[in-house]
PAGU-603840 format. One record per residue (C-alpha): x, y, z. Coordinates in nm, 2 decimals. Layout:
<atoms>
+--------+--------+--------+
!     c1 !     c2 !     c3 !
+--------+--------+--------+
!      X !      Y !      Z !
...
+--------+--------+--------+
</atoms>
This chain:
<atoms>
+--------+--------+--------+
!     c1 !     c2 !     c3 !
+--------+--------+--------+
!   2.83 !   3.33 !  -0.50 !
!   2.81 !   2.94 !  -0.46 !
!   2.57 !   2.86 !  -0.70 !
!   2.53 !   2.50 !  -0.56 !
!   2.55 !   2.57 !  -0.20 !
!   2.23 !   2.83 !  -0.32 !
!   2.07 !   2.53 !  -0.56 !
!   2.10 !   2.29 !  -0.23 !
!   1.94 !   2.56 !  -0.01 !
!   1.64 !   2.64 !  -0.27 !
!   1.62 !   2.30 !  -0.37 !
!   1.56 !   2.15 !  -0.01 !
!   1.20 !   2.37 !   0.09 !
!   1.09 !   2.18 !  -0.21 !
!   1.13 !   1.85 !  -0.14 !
!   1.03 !   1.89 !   0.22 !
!   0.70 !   2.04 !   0.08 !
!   0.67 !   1.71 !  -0.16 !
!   0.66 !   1.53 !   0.11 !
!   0.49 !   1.73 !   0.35 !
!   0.24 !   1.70 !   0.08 !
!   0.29 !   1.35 !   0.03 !
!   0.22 !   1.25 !   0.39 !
!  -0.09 !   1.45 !   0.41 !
!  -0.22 !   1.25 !   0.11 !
!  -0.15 !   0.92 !   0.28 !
!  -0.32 !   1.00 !   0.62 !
!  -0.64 !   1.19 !   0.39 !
!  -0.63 !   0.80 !   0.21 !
!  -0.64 !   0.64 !   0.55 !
!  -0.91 !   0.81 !   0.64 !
!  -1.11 !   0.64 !   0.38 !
!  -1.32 !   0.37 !   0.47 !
!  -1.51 !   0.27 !   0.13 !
!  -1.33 !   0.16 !  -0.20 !
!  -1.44 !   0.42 !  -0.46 !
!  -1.33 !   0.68 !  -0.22 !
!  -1.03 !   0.50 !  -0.18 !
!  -0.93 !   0.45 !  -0.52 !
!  -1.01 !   0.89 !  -0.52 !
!  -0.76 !   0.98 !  -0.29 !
!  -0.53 !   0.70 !  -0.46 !
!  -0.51 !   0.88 !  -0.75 !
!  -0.54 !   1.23 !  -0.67 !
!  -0.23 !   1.16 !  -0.54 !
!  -0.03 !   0.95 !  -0.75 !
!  -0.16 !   1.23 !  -0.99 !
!   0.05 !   1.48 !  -0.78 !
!   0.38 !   1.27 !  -0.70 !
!   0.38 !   1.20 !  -1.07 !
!   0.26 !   1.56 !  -1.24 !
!   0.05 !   1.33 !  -1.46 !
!  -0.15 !   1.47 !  -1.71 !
!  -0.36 !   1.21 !  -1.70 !
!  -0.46 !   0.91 !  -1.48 !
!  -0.76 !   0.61 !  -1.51 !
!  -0.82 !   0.37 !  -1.29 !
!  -0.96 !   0.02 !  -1.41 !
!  -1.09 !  -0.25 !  -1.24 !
!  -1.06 !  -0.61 !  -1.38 !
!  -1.40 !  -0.82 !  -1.42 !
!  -1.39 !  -1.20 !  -1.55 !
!  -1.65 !  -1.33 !  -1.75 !
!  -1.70 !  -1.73 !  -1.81 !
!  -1.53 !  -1.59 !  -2.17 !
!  -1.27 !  -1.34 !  -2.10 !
!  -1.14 !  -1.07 !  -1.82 !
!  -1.19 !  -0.71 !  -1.92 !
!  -1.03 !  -0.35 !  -1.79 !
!  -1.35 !  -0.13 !  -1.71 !
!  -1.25 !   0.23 !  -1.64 !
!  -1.39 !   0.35 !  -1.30 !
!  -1.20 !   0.71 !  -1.25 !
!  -1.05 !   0.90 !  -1.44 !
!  -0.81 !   1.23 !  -1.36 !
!  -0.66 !   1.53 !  -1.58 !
!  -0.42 !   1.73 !  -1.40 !
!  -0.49 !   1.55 !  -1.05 !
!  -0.86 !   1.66 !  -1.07 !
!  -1.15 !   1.39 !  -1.18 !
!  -1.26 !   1.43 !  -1.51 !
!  -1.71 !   1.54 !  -1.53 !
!  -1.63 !   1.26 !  -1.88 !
!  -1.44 !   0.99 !  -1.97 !
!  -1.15 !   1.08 !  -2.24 !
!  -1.22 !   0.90 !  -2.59 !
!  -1.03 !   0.53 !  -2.60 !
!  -1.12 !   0.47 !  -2.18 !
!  -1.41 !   0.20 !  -2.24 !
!  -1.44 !  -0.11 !  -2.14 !
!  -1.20 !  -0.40 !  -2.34 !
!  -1.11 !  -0.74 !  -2.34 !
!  -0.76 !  -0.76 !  -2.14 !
!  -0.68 !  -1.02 !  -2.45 !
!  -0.69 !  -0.72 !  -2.72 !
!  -0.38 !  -0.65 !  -2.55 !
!  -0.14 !  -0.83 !  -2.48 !
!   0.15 !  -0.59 !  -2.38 !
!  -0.03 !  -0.46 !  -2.13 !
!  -0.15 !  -0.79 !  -2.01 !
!   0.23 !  -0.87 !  -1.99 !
!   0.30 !  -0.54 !  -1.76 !
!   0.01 !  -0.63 !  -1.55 !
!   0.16 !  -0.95 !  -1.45 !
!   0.46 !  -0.78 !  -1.27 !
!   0.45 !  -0.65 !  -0.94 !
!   0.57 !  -0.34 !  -0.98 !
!   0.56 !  -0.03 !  -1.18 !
!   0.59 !  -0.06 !  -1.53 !
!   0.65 !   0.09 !  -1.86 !
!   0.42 !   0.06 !  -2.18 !
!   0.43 !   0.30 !  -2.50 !
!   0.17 !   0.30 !  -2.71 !
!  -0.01 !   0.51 !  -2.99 !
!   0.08 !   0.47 !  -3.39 !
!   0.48 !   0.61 !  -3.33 !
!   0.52 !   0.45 !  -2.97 !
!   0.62 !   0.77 !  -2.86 !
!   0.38 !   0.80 !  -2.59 !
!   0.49 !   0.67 !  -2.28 !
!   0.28 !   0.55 !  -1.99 !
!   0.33 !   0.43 !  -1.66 !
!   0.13 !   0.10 !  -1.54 !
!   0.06 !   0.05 !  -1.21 !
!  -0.11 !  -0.34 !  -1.17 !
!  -0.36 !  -0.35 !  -0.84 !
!  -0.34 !  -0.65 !  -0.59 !
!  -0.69 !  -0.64 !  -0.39 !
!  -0.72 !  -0.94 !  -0.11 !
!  -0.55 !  -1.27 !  -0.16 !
!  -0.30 !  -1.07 !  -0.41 !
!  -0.49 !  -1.13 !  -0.66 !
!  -0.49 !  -0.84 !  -0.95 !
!  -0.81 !  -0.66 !  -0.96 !
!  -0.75 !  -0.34 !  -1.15 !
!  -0.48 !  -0.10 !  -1.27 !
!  -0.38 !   0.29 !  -1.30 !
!  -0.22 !   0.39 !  -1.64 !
!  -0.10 !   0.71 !  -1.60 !
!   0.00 !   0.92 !  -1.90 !
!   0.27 !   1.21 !  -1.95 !
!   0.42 !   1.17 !  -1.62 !
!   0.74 !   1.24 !  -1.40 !
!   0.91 !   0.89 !  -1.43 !
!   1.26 !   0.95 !  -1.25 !
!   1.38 !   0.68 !  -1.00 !
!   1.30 !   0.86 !  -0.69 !
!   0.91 !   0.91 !  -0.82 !
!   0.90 !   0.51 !  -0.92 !
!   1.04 !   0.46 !  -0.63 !
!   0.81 !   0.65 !  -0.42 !
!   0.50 !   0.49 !  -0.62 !
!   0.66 !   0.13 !  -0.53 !
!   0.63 !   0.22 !  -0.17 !
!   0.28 !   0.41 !  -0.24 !
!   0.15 !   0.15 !  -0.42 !
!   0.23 !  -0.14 !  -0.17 !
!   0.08 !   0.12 !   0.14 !
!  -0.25 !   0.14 !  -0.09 !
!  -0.25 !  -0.28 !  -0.16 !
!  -0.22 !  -0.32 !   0.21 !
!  -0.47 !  -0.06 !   0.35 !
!  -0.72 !  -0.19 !   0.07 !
!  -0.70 !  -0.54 !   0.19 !
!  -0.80 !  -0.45 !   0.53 !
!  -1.09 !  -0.23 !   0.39 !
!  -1.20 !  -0.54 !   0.17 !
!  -1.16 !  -0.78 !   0.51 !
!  -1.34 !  -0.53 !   0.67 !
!  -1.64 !  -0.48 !   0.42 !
!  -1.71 !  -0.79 !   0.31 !
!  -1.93 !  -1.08 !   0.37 !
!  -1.71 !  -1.36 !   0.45 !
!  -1.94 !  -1.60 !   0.25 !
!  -1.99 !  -1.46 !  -0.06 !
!  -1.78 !  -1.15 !  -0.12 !
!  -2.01 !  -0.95 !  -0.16 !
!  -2.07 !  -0.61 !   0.07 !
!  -2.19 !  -0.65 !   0.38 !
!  -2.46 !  -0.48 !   0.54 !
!  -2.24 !  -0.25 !   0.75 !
!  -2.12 !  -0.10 !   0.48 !
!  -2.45 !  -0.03 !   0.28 !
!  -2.55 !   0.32 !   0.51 !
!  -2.26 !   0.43 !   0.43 !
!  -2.31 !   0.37 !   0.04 !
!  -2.66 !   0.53 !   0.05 !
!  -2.49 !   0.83 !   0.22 !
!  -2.28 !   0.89 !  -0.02 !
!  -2.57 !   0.87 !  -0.30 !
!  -2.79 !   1.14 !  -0.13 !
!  -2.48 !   1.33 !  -0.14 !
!  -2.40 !   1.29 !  -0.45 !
!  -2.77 !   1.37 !  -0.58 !
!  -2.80 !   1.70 !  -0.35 !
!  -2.49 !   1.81 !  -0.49 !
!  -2.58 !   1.76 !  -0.85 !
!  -2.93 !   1.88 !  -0.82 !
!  -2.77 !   2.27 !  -0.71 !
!  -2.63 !   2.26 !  -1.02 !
!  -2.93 !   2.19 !  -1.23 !
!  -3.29 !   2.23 !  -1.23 !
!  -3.36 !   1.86 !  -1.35 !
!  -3.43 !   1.66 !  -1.05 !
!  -3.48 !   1.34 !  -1.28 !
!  -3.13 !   1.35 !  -1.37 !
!  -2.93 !   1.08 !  -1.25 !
!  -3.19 !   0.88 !  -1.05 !
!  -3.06 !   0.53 !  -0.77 !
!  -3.24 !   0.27 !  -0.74 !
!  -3.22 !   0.04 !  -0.45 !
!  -3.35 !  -0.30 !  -0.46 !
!  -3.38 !  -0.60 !  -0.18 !
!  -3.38 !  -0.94 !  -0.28 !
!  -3.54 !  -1.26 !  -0.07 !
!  -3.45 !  -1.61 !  -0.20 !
!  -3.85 !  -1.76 !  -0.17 !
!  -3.84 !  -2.06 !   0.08 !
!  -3.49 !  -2.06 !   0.20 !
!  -3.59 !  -2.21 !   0.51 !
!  -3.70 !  -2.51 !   0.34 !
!  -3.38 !  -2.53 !   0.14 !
!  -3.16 !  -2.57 !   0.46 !
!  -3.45 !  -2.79 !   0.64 !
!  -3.43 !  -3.07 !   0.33 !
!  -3.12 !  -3.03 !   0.17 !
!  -2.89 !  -2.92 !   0.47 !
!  -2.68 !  -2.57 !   0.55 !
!  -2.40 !  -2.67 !   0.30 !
!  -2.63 !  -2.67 !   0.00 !
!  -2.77 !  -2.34 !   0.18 !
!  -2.49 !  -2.20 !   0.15 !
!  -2.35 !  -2.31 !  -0.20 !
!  -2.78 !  -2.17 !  -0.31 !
!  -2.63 !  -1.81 !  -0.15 !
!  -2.27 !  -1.82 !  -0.30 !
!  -2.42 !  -1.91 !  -0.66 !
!  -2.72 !  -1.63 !  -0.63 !
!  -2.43 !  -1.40 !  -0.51 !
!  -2.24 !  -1.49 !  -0.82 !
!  -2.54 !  -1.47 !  -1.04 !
!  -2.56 !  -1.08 !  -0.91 !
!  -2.22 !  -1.00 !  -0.99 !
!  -2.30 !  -1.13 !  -1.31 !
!  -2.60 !  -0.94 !  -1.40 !
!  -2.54 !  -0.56 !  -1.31 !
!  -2.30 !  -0.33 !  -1.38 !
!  -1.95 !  -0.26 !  -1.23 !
!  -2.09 !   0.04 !  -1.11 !
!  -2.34 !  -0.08 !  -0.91 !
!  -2.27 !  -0.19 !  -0.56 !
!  -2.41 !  -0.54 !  -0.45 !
!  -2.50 !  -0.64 !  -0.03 !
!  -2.52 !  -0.97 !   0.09 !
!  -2.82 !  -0.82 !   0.34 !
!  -2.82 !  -1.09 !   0.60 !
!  -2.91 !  -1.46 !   0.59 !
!  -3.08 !  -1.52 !   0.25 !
!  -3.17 !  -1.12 !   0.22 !
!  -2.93 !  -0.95 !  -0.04 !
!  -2.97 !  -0.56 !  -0.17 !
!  -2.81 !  -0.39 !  -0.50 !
!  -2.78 !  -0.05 !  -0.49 !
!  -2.84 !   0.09 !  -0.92 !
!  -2.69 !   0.41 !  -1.06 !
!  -2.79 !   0.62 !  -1.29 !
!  -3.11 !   0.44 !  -1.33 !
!  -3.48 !   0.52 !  -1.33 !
!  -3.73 !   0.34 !  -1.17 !
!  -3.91 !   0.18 !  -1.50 !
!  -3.52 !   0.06 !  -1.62 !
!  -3.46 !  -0.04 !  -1.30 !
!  -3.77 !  -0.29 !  -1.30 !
!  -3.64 !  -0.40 !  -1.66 !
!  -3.31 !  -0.49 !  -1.51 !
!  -3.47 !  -0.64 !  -1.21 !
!  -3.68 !  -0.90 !  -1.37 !
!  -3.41 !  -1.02 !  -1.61 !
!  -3.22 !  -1.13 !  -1.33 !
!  -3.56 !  -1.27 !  -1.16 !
!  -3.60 !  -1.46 !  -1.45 !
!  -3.22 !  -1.58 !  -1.45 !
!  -3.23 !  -1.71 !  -1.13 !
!  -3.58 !  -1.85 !  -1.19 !
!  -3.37 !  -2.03 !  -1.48 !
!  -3.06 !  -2.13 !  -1.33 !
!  -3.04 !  -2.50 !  -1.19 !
!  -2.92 !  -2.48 !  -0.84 !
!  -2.67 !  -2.80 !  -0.79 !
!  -2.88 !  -3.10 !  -0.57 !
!  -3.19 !  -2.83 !  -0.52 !
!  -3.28 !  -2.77 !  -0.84 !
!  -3.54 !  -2.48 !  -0.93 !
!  -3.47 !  -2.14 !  -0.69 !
!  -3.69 !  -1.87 !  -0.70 !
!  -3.64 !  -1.46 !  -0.58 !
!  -3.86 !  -1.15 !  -0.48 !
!  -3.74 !  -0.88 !  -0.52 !
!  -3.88 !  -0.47 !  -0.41 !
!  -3.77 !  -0.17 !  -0.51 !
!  -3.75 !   0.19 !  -0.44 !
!  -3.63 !   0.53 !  -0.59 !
!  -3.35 !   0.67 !  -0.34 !
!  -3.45 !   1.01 !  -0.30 !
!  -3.22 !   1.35 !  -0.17 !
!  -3.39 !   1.48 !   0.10 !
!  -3.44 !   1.15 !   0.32 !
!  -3.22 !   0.91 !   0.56 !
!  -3.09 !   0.56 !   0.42 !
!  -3.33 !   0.39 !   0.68 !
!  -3.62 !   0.53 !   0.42 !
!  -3.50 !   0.44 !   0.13 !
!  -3.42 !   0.08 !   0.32 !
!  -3.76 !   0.08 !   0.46 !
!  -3.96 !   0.15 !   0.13 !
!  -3.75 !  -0.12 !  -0.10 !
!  -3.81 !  -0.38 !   0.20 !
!  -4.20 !  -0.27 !   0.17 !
!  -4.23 !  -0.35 !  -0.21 !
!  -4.02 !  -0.70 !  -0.09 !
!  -4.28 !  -0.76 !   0.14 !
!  -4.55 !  -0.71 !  -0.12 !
!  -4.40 !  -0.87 !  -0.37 !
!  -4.38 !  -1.22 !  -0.12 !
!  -4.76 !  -1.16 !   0.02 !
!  -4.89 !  -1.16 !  -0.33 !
!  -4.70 !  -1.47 !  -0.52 !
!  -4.32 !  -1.46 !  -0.45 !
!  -4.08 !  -1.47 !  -0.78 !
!  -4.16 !  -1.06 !  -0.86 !
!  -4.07 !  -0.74 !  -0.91 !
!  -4.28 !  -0.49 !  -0.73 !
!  -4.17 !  -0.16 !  -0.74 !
!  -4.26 !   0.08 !  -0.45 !
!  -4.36 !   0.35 !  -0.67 !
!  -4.58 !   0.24 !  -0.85 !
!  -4.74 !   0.03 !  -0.57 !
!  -4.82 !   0.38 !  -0.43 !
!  -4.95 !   0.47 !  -0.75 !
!  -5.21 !   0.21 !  -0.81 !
!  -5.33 !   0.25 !  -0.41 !
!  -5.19 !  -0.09 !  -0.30 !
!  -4.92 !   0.11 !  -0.07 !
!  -5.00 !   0.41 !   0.16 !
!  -4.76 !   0.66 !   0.09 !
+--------+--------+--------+
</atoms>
């Protein structure tokens, strides 16, 4: 028998299956029209190509003080992980400086780490719009032949491309924030997510969202004395006062005009109000370049399972209204508003 005439005819059903495989991955990732579940397909299938054990995603957020790698995802054995491994928090980018090295290259890279540097993991840097870098996959115990970094070159640049279209796409043009298009969507895939994990437990307070709408007090009569350039800078600097103040987990919305929303996970509604009127009082405190003194209202309402996003819109935008009838620069959360007879249910 010719043994490698038989390995060549055994060996071929394979690859044609890997990329069989492979293409069906791409087209389930184009499919995708919202980062997170994006980022999910990404992975799952680098996870495949790769036979990683594991895989985490980061995302990169800068501070006035430092940039940081926040893990986002994580995968063991192409399946996301219920729990983050031990050594996947949050860290300054600056604690280490080999990887910040292998993040400034372009393509896939090669880091060892642990007390032996026997471990060896592959780096992939993440190039969001503008190229910039806005995250990473390390990926641990993985295929690393030159066909599979080859393939993950080619992967990786598909995924950079596609994702800047999705952020074009998704994005207010002024701010960067989410735009209201894409904020259904979002909500959708919270009542999902809630239904899903309330039929696996009885505890329907577990892993409550919040969503919250903002209206910058007397915007009119920012544009009408100062002009629609400082109206503007006003929304761009309350935009980056947002990103400053909530989690990476939390999705922000520039609404429409000076109307913005922030959609909080994991949260209750009495934390929620906590978190709320710390950033009230931040932008309360915060000198707005030429105008001075800005001021916010702000309404929120528990998302609940069994509803549509319009309701869970509506009911926030009911404790905004409140909260502007009786004194702007509040929290009023709908909830409670209900409670204490002030809001028909």
């Amino acid at each position: 028998m010719d043994t490698a005439k038989y390995a060549l005819q055994i060996k071929l059903p394979s690859e044609d299956q890997q990329i069989e495989e492979l293409l069906a991955s791409i087209v389930e990732m184009v499919k995708q029209r919202e980062q997170l579940a994006l980022e999910t397909s990404f992975g799952r299938t680098v996870s495949r190509l790769t036979e990683a054990k594991t895989l985490t995603f980061y995302r990169l957020k800068s501070s006035k003080k430092e940039i940081s790698a926040v893990p986002v995802l994580h995968f063991i054995n192409s399946e996301i992980a219920s729990q983050q491994e031990p050594g996947t928090r949050a860290f300054p980018l600056s604690d280490n400086p080999e990887l910040a090295e292998q993040l400034s290259k372009s393509n896939v890279a090669d880091m060892f780490q642990g007390t032996a540097k026997r471990e060896k993991n592959l780096i992939l840097p993440l190039r969001g719009a503008n190229a910039e870098l806005s995250g990473y996959c390390q990926i641990g115990n993985a295929r690393n032949d030159a066909n599979t970094r080859q393939a993950l070159s080619m992967l990786l640049e598909f995924y950079q491309h596609f994702l800047s279209l999705l952020d074009d796409n998704e994005r207010d043009n002024l701010t960067g924030l989410l735009n209201r298009k894409t904020l259904t969507a979002q909500i959708t895939r919270v009542l999902r997510t809630l239904q899903n994990r309330h039929r696996r437990t009885s505890d329907k307070s577990a892993g409550n969202y919040c969503l919250a709408m903002f209206d910058i007090d007397h915007f009119k009569r920012v544009n009408d004395t100062f002009g629609h350039i400082y109206g503007d800078e006003v929304l761009l600097l309350f935009a980056n006062l947002m990103r400053g103040s909530f989690r990476e987990n939390d999705h922000l919305f520039r609404y429409g005009g000076e109307e913005f929303v922030a959609l909080l996970n994991n949260i209750d509604i009495r934390q929620a109000q906590i978190v709320l009127d710390r950033f009230r009082a931040k932008v309360d405190n915060y000198c707005f370049p030429q105008v001075g003194r800005v001021t916010a209202s702000t309404g929120v309402a528990l998302i609940r399972e069994n509803e549509l996003p319009a309701e869970s819109i509506n009911r926030a935008d009911l404790a905004l209204y409140f909260a502007k009838e009786h004194g702007r620069n509040q929290v009023c959360a709908y909830e409670e508003l209900v409670a204490q007879g002030l809001l028909a249910e």
